[in-house]
C-alpha positions as CSV (number, residue, x, y, z in Angstrom):
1,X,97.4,102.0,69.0
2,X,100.7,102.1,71.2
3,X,101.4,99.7,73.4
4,X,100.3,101.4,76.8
5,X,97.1,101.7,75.3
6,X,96.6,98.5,74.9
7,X,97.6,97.5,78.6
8,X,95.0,100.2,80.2
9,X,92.8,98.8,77.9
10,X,93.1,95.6,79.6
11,X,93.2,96.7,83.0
12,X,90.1,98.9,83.0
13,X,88.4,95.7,81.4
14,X,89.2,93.7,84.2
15,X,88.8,96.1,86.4
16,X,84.7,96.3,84.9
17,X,84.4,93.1,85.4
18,X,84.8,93.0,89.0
19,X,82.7,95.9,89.8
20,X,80.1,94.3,87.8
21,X,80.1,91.4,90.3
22,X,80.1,93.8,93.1
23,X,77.3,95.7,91.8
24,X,75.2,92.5,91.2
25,X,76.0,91.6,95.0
26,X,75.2,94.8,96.5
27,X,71.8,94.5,94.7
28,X,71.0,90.7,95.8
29,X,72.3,91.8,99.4
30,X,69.4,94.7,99.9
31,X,66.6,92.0,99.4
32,X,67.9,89.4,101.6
33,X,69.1,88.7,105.0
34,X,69.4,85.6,107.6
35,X,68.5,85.5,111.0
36,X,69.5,82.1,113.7
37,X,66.2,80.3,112.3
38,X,66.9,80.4,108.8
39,X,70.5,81.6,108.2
40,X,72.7,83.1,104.7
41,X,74.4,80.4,102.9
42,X,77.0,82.7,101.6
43,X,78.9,81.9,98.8
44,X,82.9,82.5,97.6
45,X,84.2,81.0,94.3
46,X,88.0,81.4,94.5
47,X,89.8,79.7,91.1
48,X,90.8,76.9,93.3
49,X,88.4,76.3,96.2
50,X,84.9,77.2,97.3
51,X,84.2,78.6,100.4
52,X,80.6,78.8,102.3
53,X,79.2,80.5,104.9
54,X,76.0,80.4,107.4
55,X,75.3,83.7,108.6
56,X,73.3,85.5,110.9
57,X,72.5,89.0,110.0
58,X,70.6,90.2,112.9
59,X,73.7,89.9,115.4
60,X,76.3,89.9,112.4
61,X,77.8,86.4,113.3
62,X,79.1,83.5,111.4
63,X,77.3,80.2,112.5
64,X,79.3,77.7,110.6
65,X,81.8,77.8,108.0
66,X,82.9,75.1,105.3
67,X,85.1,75.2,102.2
68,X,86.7,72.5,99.9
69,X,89.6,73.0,102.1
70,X,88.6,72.2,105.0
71,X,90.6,69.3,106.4
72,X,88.1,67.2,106.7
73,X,87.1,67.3,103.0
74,X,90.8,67.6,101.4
75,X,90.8,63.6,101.6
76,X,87.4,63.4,99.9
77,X,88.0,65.6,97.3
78,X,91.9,65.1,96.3
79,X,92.0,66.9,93.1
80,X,88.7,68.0,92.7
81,X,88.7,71.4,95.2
82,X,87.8,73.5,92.2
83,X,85.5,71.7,89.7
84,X,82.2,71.1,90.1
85,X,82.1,67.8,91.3
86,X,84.4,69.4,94.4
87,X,81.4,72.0,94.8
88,X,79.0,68.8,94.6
89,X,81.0,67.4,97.8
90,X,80.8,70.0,99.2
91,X,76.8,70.9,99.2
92,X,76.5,67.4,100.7
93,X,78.8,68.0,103.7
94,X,77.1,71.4,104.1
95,X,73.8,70.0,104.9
96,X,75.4,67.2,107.1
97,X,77.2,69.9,109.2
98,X,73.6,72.4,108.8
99,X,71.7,69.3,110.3
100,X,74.3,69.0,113.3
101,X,73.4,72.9,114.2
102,X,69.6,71.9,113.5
103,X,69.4,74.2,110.1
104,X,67.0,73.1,108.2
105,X,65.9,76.4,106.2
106,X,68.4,78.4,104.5
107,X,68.5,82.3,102.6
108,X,70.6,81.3,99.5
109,X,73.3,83.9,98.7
110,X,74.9,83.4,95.5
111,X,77.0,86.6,96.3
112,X,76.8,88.0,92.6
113,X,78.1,85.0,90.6
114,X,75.9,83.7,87.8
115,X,74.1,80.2,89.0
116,X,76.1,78.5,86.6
117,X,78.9,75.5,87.0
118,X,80.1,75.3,90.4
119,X,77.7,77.8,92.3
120,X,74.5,75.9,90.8
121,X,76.1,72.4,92.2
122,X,76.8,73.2,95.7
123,X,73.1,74.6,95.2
124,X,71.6,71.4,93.8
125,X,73.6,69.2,95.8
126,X,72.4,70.6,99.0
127,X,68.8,70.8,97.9
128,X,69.5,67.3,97.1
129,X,70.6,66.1,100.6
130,X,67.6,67.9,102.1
131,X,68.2,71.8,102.9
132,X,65.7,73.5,101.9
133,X,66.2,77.1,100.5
């Protein structure tokens, strides 16, 4: 096989991958939405950071927003932005700052990602601390 076979090959591969994400979020995103009372945690898993979201569907709003970093939790977290102990942190503060807006109740929205590693600890973490989902 030439060479330039071999490198579309490996773009159209990656290029799968993604839409099979996408596709898996589109799906999850038909059955669920949040309103003011009980709000999308939305969820965005970069390679180095983790970023969440509270959102209101009904007036298409963002009602908070917190990622690993956030100011306030770069001292906390130091090295560990992108690991799952970072993504533990960070479910904690989540429900700190949710129980500051009085969210108690949340739609979880793992936004196509497998709940696996870093996406199942912000989850457990804020079940943990008290948000209910």
């Amino acid at each position: 096989m030439p060479a330039e076979e071999l490198k579309k090959d490996r773009v159209m591969a990656k290029w799968l991958k993604v839409t099979g994400r996408d596709k898996r979020h589109k799906r999850i995103r038909k059955k669920i939405s949040g309103s003011k009372e009980m709000p999308r945690l939305s969820i965005y898993r970069s390679i180095n950071h983790l970023y969440v979201q509270l959102v209101d569907d009904t007036t298409g709003t963002t009602i908070l927003s917190l990622s690993t970093n956030s100011p306030d939790l770069k001292d906390k977290l130091k090295k560990d932005s992108g690991n799952v102990k970072g993504a533990a942190i960070l479910g904690g503060q989540l429900v700190e700052h949710c129980k500051k807006h009085g969210i108690e109740k949340v739609v979880f929205d793992r936004s196509g990602y497998l709940y696996h590693g870093r996406v199942k600890a912000l989850a457990e973490a804020a079940r943990k601390s008290g948000l209910k989902f």
